[in-house]
VOPAGU-2260 file (C-alpha; in pm, 1 decimal, decimal comma):
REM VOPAGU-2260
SITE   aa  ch    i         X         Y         Z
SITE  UNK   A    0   -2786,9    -980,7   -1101,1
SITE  UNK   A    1   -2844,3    -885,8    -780,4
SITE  UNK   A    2   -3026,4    -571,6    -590,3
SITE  UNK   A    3   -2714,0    -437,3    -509,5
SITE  UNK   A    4   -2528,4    -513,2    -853,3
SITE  UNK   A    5   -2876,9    -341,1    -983,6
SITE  UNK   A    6   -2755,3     -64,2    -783,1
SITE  UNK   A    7   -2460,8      -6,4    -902,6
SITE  UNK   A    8   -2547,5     -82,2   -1245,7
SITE  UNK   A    9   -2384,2     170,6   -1519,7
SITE  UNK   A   10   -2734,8     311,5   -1554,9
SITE  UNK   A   11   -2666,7     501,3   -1249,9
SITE  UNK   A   12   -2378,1     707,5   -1372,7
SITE  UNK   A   13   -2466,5    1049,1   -1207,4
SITE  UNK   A   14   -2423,5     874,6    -838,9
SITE  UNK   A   15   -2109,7     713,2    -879,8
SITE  UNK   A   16   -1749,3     828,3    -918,9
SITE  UNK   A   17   -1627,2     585,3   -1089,8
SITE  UNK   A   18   -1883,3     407,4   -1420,4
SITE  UNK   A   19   -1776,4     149,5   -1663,1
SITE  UNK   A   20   -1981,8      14,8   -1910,2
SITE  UNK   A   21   -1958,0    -251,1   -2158,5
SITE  UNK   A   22   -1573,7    -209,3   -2244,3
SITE  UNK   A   23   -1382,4    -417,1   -2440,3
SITE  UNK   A   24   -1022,7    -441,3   -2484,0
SITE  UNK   A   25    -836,3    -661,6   -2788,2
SITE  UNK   A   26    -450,5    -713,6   -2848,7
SITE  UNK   A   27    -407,1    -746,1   -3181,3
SITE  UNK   A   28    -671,3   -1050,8   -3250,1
SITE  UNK   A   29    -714,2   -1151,1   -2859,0
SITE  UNK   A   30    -949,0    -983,8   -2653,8
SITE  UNK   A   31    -864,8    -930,5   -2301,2
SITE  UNK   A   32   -1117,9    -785,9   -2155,9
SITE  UNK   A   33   -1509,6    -861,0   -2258,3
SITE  UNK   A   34   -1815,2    -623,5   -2206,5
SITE  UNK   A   35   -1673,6    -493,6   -1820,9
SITE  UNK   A   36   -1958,7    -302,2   -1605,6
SITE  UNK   A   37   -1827,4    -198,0   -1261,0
SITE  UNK   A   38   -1970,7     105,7   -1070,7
SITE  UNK   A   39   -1789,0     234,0    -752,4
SITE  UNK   A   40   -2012,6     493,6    -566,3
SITE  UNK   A   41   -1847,1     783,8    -365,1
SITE  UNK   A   42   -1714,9     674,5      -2,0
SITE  UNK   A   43   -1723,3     261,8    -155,5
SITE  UNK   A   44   -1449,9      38,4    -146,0
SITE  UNK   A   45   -1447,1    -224,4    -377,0
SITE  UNK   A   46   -1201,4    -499,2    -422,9
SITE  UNK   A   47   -1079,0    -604,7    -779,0
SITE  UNK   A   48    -982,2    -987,6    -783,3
SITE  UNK   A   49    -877,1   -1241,2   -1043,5
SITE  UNK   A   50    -540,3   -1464,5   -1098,8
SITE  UNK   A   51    -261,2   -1311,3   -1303,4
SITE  UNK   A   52    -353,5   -1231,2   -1645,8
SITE  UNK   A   53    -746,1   -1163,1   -1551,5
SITE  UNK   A   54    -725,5    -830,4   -1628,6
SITE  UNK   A   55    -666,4    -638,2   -1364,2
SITE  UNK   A   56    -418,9    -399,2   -1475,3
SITE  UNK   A   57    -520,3    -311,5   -1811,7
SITE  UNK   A   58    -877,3    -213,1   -1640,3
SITE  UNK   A   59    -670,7       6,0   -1454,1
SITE  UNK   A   60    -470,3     153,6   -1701,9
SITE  UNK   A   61    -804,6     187,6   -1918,5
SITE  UNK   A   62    -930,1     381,4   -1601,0
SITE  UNK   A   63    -616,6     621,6   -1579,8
SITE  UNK   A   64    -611,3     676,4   -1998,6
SITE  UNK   A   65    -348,2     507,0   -2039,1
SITE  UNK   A   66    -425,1     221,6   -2222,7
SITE  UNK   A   67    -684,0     301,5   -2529,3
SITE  UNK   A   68   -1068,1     101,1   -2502,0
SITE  UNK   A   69   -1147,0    -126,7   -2791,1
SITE  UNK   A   70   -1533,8     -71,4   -2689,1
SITE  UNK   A   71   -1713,2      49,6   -2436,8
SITE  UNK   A   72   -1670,4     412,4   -2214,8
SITE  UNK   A   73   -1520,2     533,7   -1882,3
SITE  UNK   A   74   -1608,8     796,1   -1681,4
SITE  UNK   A   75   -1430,0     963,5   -1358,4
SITE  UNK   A   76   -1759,5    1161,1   -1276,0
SITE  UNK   A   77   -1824,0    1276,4   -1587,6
SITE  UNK   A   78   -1506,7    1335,1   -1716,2
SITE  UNK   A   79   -1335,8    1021,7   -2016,6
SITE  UNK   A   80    -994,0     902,5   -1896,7
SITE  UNK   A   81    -708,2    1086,2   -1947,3
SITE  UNK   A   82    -859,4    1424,5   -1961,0
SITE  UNK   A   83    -766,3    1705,9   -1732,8
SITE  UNK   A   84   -1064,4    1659,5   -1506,2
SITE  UNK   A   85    -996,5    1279,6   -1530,6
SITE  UNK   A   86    -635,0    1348,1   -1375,2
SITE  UNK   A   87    -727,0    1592,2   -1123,0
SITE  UNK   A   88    -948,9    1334,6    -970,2
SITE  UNK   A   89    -754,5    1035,7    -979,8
SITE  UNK   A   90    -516,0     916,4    -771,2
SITE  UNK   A   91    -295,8     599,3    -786,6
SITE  UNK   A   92     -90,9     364,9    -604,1
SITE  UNK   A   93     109,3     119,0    -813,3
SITE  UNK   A   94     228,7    -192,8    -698,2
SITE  UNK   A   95     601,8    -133,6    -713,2
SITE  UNK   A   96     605,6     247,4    -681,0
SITE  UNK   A   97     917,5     417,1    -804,9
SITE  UNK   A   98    1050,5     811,5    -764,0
SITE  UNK   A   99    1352,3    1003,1    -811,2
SITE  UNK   A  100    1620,5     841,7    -497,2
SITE  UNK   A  101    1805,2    1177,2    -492,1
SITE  UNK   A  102    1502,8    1313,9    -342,2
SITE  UNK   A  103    1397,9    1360,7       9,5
SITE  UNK   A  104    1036,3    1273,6      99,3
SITE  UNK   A  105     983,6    1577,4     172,4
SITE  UNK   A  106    1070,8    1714,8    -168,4
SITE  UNK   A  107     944,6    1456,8    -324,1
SITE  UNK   A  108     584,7    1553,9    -155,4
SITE  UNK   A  109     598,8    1934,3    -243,2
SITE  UNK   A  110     675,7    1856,4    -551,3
SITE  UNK   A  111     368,0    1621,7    -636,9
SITE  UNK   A  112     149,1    1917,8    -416,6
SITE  UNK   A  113     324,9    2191,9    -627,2
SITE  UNK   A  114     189,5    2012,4    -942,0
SITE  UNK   A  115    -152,1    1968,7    -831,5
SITE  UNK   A  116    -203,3    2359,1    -845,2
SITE  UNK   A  117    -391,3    2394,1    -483,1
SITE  UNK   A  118    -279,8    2530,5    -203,3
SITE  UNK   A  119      41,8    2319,6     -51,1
SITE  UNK   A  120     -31,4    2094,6     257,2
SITE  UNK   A  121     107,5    2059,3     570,6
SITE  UNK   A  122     403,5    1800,4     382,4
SITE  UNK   A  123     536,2    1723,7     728,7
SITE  UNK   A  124     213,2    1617,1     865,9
SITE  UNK   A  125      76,3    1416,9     576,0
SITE  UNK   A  126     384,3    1176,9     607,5
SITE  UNK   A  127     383,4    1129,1     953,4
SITE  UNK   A  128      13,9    1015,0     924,4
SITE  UNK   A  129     157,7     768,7     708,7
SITE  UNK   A  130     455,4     631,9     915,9
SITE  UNK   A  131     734,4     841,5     811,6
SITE  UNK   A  132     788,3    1090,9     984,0
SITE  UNK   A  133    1098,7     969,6    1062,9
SITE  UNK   A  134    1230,1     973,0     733,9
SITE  UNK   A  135    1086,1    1280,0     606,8
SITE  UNK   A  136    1445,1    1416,2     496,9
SITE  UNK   A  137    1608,0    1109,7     419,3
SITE  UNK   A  138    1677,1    1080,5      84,0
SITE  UNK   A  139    1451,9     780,3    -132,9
SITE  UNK   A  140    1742,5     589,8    -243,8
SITE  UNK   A  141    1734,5     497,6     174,1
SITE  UNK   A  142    1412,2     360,7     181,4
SITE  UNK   A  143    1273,7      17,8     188,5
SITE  UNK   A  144    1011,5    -126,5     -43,9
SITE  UNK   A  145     765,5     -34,6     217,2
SITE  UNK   A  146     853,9     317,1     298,0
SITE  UNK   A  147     815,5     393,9     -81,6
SITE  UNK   A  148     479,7     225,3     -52,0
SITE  UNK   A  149     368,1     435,3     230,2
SITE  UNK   A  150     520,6     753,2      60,8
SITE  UNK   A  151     277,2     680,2    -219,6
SITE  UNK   A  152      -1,1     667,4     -37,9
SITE  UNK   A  153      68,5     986,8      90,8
SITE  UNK   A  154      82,2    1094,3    -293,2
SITE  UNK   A  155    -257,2     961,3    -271,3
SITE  UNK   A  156    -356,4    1166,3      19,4
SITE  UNK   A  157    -269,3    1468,1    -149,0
SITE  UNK   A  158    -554,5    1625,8    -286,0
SITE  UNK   A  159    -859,3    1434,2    -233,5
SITE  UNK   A  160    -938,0    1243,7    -537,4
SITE  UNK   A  161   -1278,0    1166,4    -629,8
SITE  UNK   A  162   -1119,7     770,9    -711,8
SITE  UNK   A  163    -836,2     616,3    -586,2
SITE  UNK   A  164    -702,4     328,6    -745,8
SITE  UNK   A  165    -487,9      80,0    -557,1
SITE  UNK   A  166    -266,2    -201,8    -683,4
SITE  UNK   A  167    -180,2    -433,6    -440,3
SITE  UNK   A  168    -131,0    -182,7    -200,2
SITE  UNK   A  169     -18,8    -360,1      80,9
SITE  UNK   A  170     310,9    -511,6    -111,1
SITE  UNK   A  171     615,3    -504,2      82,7
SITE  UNK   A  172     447,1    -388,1     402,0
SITE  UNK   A  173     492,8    -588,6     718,4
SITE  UNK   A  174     107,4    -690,0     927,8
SITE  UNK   A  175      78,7    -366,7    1161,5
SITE  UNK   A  176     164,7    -134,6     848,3
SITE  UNK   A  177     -78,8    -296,3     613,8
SITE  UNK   A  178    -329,9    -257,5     878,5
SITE  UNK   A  179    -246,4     149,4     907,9
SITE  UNK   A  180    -293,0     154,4     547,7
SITE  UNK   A  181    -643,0     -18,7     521,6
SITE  UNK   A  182    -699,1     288,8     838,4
SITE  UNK   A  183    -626,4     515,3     592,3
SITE  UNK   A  184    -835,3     410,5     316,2
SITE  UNK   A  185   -1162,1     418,2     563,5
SITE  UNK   A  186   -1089,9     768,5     585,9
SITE  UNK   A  187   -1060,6     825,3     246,6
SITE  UNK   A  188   -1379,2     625,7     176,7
SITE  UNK   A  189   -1555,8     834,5     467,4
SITE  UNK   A  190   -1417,9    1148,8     255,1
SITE  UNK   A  191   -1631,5    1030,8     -22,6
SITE  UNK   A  192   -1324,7     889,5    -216,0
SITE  UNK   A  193   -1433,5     602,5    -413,0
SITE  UNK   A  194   -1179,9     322,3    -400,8
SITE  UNK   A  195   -1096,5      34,1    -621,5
SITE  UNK   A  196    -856,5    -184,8    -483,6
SITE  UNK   A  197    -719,7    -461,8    -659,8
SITE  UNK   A  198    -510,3    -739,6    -431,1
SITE  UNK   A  199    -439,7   -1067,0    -424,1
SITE  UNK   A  200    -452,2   -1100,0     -42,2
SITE  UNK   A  201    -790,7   -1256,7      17,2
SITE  UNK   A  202    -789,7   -1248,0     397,0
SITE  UNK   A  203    -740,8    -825,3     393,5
SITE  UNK   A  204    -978,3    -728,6     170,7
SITE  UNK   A  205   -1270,8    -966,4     288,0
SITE  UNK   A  206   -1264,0    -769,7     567,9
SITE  UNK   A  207   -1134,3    -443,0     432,1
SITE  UNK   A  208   -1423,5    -378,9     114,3
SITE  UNK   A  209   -1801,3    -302,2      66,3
SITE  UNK   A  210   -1790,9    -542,1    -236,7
SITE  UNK   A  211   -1607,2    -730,2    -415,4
SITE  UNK   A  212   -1564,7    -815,5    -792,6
SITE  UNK   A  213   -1372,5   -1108,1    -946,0
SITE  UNK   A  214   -1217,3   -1099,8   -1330,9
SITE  UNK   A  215   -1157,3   -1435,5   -1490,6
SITE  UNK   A  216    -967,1   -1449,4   -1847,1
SITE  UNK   A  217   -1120,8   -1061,6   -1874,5
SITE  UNK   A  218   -1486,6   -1145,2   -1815,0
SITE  UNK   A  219   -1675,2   -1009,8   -1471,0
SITE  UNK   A  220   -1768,8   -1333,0   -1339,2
SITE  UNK   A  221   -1906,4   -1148,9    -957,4
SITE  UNK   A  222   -2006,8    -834,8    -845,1
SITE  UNK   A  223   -2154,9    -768,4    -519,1
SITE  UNK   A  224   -2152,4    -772,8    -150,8
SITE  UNK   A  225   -1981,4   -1081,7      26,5
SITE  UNK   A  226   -2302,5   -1181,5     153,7
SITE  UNK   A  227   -2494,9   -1179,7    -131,5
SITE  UNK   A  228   -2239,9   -1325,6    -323,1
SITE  UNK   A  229   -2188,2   -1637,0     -68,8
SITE  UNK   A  230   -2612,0   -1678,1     -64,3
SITE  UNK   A  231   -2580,3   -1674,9    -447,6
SITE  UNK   A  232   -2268,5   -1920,3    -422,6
SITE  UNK   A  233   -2477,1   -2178,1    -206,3
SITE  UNK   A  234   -2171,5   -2280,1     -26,9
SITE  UNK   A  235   -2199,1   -2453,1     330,7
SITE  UNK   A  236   -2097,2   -2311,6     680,0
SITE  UNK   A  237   -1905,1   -2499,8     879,4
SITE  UNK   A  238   -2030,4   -2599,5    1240,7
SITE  UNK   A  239   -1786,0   -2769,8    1492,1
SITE  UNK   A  240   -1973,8   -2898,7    1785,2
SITE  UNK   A  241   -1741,1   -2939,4    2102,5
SITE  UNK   A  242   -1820,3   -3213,4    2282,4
SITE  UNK   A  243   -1854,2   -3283,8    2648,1
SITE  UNK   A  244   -1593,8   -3546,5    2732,1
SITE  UNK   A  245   -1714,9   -3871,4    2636,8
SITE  UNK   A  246   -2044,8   -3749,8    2415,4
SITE  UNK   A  247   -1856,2   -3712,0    2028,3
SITE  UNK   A  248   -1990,0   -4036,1    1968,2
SITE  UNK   A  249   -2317,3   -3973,6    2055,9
SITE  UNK   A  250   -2328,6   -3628,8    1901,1
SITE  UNK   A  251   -2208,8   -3772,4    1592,9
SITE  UNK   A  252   -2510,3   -3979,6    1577,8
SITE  UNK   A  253   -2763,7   -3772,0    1664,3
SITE  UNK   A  254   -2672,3   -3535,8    1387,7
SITE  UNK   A  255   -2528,5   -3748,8    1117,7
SITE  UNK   A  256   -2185,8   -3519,5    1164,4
SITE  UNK   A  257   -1815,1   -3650,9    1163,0
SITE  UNK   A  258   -1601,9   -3690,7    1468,6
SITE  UNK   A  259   -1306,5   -3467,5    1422,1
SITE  UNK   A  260   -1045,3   -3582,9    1726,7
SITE  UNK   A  261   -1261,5   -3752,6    1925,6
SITE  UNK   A  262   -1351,3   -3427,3    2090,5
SITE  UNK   A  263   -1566,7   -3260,3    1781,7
SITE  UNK   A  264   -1786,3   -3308,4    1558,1
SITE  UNK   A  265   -1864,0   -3084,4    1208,3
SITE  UNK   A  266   -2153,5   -3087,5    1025,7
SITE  UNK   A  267   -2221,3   -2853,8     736,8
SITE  UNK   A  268   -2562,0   -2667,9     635,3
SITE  UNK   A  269   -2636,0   -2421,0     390,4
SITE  UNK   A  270   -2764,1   -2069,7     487,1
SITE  UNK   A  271   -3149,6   -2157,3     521,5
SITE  UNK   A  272   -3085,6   -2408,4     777,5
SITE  UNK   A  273   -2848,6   -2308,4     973,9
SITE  UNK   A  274   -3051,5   -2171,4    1256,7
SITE  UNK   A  275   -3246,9   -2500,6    1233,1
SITE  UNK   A  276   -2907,7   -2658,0    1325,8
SITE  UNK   A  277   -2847,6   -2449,1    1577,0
SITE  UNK   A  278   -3150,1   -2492,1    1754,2
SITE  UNK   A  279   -3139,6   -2872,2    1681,7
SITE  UNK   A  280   -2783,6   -2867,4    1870,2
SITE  UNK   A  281   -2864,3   -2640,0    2149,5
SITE  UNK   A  282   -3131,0   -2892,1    2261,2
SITE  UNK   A  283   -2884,3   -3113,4    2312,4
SITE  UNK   A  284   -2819,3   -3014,7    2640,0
SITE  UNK   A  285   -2531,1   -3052,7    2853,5
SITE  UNK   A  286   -2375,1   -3296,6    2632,6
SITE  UNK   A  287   -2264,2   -2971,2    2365,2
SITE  UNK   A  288   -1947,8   -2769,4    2548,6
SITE  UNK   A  289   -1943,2   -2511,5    2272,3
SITE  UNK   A  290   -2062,8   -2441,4    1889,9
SITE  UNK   A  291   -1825,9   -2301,1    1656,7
SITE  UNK   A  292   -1950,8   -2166,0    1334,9
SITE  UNK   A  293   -1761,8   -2083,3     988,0
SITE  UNK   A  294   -1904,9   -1903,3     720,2
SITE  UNK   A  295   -1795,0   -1956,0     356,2
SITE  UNK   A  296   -1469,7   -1702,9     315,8
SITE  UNK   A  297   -1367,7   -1494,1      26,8
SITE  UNK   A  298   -1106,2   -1754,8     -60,4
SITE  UNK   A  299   -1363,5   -1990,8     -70,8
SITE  UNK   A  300   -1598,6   -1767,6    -293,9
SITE  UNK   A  301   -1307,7   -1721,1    -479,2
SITE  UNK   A  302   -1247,4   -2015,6    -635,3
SITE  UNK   A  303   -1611,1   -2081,8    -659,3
SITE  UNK   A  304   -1653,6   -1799,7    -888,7
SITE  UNK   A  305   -1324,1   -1796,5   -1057,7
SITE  UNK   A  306   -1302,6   -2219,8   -1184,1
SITE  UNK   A  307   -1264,5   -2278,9   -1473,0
SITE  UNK   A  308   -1583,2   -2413,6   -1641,4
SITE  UNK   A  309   -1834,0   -2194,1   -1441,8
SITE  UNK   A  310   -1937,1   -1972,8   -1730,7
C-alpha cells in the first residue's frame, strides 16, 4: 500500500466523510464483494471504476442503506447507513434518474428542499446554475435524458451533503454539459463535500478525480493517486521524436527507437529514465524538430490493474 492509500486507510475514520472497512457482501452462496476499504476525505473526489458486474452499485447501495452488509461497517461521518444522520448527509445521483413528469422543475425542487427541513433555497437560482433555467416551469415529462440529469444534480446541490455519490453522472449529457457538471463537482469538493464518483468514462475522470479506485469481480484491486498508481504499474511513456527532414533514419539509430512515417521516431522508457532520454535526445542537436511525450493514461492503468490473472 501506498503513503497515500496509508492515508486514507479506515484507521483514519474521524478525518474522512466517507470510511469503509473490510465489508463483505454474499448473494445467497456468491460473494460479491470481498473485504472493501475505501476512505474519501472531505473536499476529495474519488473515482470508482471496474467493468459491469465489479461491484459498483451494490457498494453504493451498501453506502446509502439500502442494500444490507454481509461483513464489515460503513460510516457517513459517524453515522451507519440508512440512519437519519446517514440521509441528511448523503446525496445521490443515479444513473438514469427518474421523478414525477407532471411536475415542473420547479416543484419538483421545492419539494425535495421542503423535505430536507432547512430553510428553502433560492429554487430559481439553483437550476439555472445547472443549465435550466430555461425550463424551470416546464413540466418533466418535456425533458430530455440530460435535463433530468442536470435536474438531479441540482437535487444534489440542495443541502450540502457531507458525501455525494455519483453514478455515471455524465450519462446522456452532450461534451460542454458534462464539462459544467465536473465545474460543479469542484465546487462541491471545495465545499468540503466528499465525492465518490463511479463512471465508466476513463478520459473524464483521469482528469476530473484526486484518486482513483478500481473493483474487479468485487475485490479492490487499486487505490490511490494516478501517479502513484502508474509508478507502481511500471508502465512506459511514450516519446515521439520529430525529426528534421531527412534525420528519422539516423535518429532511429542513435537511440534504438522505431521510425513511425518516416518523419518520427518512438522510443519508450519507464519513469526513472525518462529524463535520461530526454537529455540523451536534446543533445542531438538540430537534427530533433520537436519531442512529444505520453504518459501511461488511466485507460492504460486500467486494464493493467483490472486483467484478469493479476491477483
Amino acid at each position: 500500500m501506498t503513503d497515500n492509500a496509508q492515508n486514507n486507510a479506515p484507521g483514519n475514520a474521524p478525518d474522512n466523510a466517507l470510511t469503509i472497512r473490510s465489508v463483505s457482501k454474499f448473494r445467497g452462496k456468491t460473494q460479491v464483494l470481498h473485504d472493501i476499504d475505501l476512505c474519501v476525505a472531505p473536499g476529495e473526489r474519488v473515482a470508482l471504476l471496474g467493468h459491469n458486474g465489479a461491484g459498483k452499485s451494490t457498494l453504493m447501495k451498501m453506502i446509502l442503506g439500502l442494500t444490507p452488509l454481509s461483513g464489515g461497517n460503513i460510516a457517513i461521518g459517524t453515522a451507519p447507513p440508512g440512519s437519519a444522520a446517514a440521509r441528511r448527509d448523503t446525496a445521490f445521483l443515479p444513473e438514469s434518474v427518474s421523478f414525477h413528469p407532471t411536475l415542473t422543475g420547479r416543484e419538483q425542487l421545492t419539494l425535495f428542499a421542503r423535505l430536507t427541513g432547512g430553510r428553502l433555497p433560492d429554487i430559481g437560482a439553483l437550476l439555472a446554475r445547472v443549465g435550466l433555467a430555461d425550463a424551470t416551469d416546464n413540466r418533466i415529462a418535456t425533458y430530455s435524458k440530460g435535463m433530468r440529469q442536470r435536474l438531479g444534480l441540482a437535487q444534489v446541490l440542495l443541502g450540502r451533503p457531507k458525501v455525494a455519490l455519483l453514478d455515471e453522472p455524465t450519462s446522456g449529457l452532450d461534451p460542454i454539459s458534462r464539462q459544467d457538471l465536473y465545474t460543479i463537482i469542484d465546487e462541491l469538493a471545495a465545499q468540503g463535500t466528499a465525492v465518490l464518483i463511479a463512471s465508466h468514462a476513463l478520459t473524464e475522470v483521469e482528469a476530473q478525480t484526486d484518486r482513483i479506485a478500481i473493483l474487479r469481480k468485487g475485490v479492490k484491486v487499486a487505490d490511490d493517486t494516478l501517479s502513484n498508481l502508474s509508478r507502481i504499474a511500471g508502465l512506459p511513456t511514450r516519446l515521439r521524436i520529430l525529426a528534421q527532414d531527412g534525420q528519422a533514419e539516423r535518429i532511429a539509430q542513435q537511440t534504438g527507437g522505431t521510425r513511425i512515417n518516416g518523419a518520427s521516431v518512438e522510443i519508450y522508457c519507464d519513469a526513472d529514465s525518462k529524463m535520461d532520454e530526454l537529455r540523451r535526445i536534446a543533445a542531438m542537436g538540430d537534427v530533433v524538430s520537436d519531442i512529444e511525450m505520453t504518459p501511461p493514461r488511466l485507460e492504460d492503468l486500467y486494464r493493467y490493474y483490472a486483467r484478469e490473472g493479476r491477483i
